[in-house]
Structures are given as structure tokens and as C-alpha cells.
C-alpha angles and dihedrals in degrees: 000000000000084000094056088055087049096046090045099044083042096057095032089043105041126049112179108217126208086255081093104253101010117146124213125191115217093221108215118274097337102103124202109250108249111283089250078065108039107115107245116263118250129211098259091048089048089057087045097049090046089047087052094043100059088047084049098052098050087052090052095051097046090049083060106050089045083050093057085051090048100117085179148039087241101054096047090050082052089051095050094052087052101047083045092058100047087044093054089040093045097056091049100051085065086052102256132114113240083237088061092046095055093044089051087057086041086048088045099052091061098026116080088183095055086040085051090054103044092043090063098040082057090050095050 
């Protein structure tokens, strides 16, 4: 049962991006725009998003390795609302929404020109 939480936070949680190990956070209800419609991303929101990205993805991490140690339901789910937390409060402090976040790896994902620039954002 514990492995159903972990596989379905996992999958809800996590959204591996085509920047090769990015991790994006669905935010509530508060659903990304379609990617024809996603605002282009501009330098200083590419810095921001890659800032945000690396704190994302040790907390990821992290959450991962604290989901295969739940001995419970209830811890997992503790684990999750933790990890939720840190994940939300970690994109802001680089200045982006989680819902922003999530529309620059949507945008990233059809968009050779956005992938370009966080790419290299990811590589300075």
C-alpha cells in the first residue's frame, strides 16, 4: 500500500522534462496555460527557473529516498506534504510561481529555442 502512495506522488509530483532530469511540480488547481499560449521565457526568467531547478531536484531526491523508508501510509503521506512544501518554497525563493515553473518546462518541452536557452543556462 505504501508503494502505491510512492508510485502515485512520484508520478503526480515529478515530471521529467526533456532538459534531461528536470523536475516540474503540478501546483494545485492552478493549471499551466497550453503550451501555444505559454508567455516566452525571457533570460532573467531562464536564470530564475535553472536556480529553482537544481533546489527542485535535491528535494526530489531527497523526497525519494524518505518514500522507500515510509513504513507506513501515514508517513509517506507525511513525506509527500513535506517534500510539497519545500518544492513550492523552493521555486519562489528564485522568484517564480510554481504555475510559471511548470509552463517554462511545458514551454521547453515544444519549443527548441526555450530548450536552447535553458540548456545553456543549465551549462553556465
Amino acid at each position: 500500500m505504501v508503494e502505491k502512495i510512492r508510485t502515485r506522488f512520484l508520478a503526480a509530483l515529478l515530471a521529467v522534462s526533456a532538459l534531461g532530469g528536470s523536475v516540474a511540480l503540478a501546483q494545485g488547481t492552478d493549471t499551466p496555460a497550453p503550451a501555444a499560449t505559454i508567455a516566452p521565457v525571457s533570460d532573467a526568467e531562464a536564470t530564475k527557473f535553472v536556480a529553482a531547478n537544481k533546489k527542485v531536484t535535491e528535494v526530489a531526491n531527497q523526497m525519494t529516498v524518505e518514500l522507500q523508508g515510509a513504513k507506513s501510509e501515514d508517513e509517506a503521506a507525511a513525506v509527500q506534504a513535506k517534500a510539497e512544501k519545500q518544492i513550492v518554497a523552493a521555486i519562489q525563493t528564485e522568484g517564480i510561481t510554481p504555475t510559471r515553473y511548470t509552463e517554462i518546462i511545458r514551454l521547453a518541452e515544444t519549443d527548441e529555442a526555450t530548450l536552447a536557452k535553458l540548456r545553456a543556462k543549465f551549462g553556465s
